[in-house]
N, C-alpha and C positions, 0 to 999 in steps of 0.2 A: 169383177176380179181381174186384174192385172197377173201376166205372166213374169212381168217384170220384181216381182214378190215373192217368188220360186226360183230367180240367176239368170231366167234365159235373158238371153238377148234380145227383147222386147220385151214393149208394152203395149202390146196391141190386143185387145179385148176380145176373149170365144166365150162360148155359150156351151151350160154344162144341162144337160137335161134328164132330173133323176129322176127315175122309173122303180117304186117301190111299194113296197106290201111288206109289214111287221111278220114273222113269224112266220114265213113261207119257204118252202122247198123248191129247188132245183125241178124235179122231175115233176112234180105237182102244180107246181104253181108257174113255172115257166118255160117248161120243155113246149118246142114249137108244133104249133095245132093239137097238143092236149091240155098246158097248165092252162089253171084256170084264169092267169092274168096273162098268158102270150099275147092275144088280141091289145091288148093295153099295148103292151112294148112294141107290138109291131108296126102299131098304127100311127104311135110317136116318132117311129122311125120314117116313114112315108107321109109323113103327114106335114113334116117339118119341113120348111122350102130350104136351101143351103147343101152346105157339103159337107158330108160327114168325114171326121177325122180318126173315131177311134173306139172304142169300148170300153169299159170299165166294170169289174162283174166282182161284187161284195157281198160274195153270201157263202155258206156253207154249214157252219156249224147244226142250223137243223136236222143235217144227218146223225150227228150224232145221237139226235132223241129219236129217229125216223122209225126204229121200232115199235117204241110205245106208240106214237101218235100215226104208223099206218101200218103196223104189222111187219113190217118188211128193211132189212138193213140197206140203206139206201148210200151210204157211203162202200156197197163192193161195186155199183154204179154208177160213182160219181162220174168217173173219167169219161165213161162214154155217154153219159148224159151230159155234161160242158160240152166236149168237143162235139154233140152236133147240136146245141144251143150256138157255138160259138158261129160254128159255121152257119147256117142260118142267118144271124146278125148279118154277119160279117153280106150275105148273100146281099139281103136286103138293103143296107148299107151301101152297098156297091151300086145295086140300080138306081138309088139316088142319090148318087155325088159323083164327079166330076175328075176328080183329082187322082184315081187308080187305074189301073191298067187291068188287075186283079182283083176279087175279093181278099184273095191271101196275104194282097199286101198290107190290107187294114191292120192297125197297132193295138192289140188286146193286151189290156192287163189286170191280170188276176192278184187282189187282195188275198192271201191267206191267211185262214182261221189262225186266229190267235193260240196264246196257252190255253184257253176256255172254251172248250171244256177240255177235260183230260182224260177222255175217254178213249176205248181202244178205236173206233169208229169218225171220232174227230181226226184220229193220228190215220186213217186211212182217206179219209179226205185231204188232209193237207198232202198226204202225199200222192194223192190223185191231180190236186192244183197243181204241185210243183212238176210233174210229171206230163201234166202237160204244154206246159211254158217249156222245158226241156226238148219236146219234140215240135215245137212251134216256132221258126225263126223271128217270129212279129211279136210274140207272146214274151210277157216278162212277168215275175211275179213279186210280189213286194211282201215280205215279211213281216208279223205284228207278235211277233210272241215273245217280245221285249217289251211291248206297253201293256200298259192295266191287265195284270193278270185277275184280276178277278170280275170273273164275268166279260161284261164287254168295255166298249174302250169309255175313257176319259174325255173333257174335253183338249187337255194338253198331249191325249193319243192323234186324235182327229188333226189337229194341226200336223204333226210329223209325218202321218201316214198318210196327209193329205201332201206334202213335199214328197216322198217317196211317189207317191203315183205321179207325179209331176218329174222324176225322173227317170221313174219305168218308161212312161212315154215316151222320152224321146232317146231312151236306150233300145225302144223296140221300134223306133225310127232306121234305125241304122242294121236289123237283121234284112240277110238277102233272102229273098224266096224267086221260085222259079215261077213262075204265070204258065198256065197252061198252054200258051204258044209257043214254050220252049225258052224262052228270054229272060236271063236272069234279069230283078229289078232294079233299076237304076240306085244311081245315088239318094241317100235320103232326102226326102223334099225340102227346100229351106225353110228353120224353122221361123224365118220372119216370115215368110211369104203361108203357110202354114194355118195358122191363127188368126183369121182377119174376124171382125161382127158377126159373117154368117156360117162360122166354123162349127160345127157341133160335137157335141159327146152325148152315150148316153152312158151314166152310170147306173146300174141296178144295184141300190145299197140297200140294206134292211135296220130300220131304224132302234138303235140301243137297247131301246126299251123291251123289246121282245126278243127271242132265241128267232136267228136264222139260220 
């Protein structure tokens, strides 16, 4: 894939590395050292030689069913189960790449639940997402509840919302965060220099076909 196919100013080739399970939970299936696929993402993340650029986190609507399928409403949890998935990543992330000063300055961006479902427990997840992109300067979040409202997305969804993350990026390029030494973060890294062969991502998306 070319970046040059999304407006940036280059074409220089990165590498996207999806990390996925149909029909899986936040808290269950990837909260770190207890879902049951953490070890999967985590080992993708260290395992992979290069330097990591960014995150990408495409799940949520599971909560909405989270009752039926574990007893428990898992969307009044969201937010504090993302934010220390995120951070974690972000952790690990950091000790293998090159390019940060901080973990905090890693560029996360949160896909939110579409119109589907339309449950009261959907609408508290998304605003769990949004809510936390709001208190995250690196964090952006990209909207989908204008494509394929029924059910999950299209293939003419996956293109748009696949540009949108493509601009959440490098919109969450430019938030400043403070690094624990006190030093606010520099200017954004340029995004030619940015993107070379050994550039990574990892996206956790959950495949169409099943409720995530």
């Amino acid at each position: 894939m070319e970046l040059g196919a999304m407006n940036f100013n280059t074409t220089r080739e990165f590498e996207m590395h999806k990390v996925a399970r149909g029909g899986s939970g936040l808290f269950e299936d990837w909260y770190p050292n207890h879902g049951r696929h953490w070890d999967l993402l985590r080992s993708e993340i260290e395992e992979r030689q290069g330097d990591w650029k960014g995150f990408i986190w495409h799940q949520g609507s599971q909560a909405a069913w989270s009752v039926k399928e574990y007893g428990e409403d898992r969307s009044l949890t969201y937010y504090g189960n993302l934010t220390g998935l995120v951070s974690e990543v972000r952790e690990l992330m950091f000790q293998n790449s090159v390019t940060w000063r901080c973990k905090e300055e890693i560029p996360v961006v949160i896909v939110q639940v579409g119109s589907w479902p339309g449950r009261d427990a959907a609408k508290r997840t998304r605003d769990a997402q949004a809510r936390f992109c709001n208190q995250d300067p690196r964090a952006v979040l990209v909207k989908t509840d204008d494509l394929s409202r029924y059910y999950h997305y299209d293939a003419a969804s996956f293109l748009i919302s696949g540009n949108r993350i493509a601009n959440a990026y490098q919109e969450a390029l430019g938030g400043v965060v403070e690094c624990p030494d006190g030093v606010p973060s520099s200017s954004p890294p340029n995004i030619e220099s940015s993107f070379v062969p050994t550039t990574h991502f990892v996206s956790s998306y959950i495949p169409t076909a099943n409720k995530n």
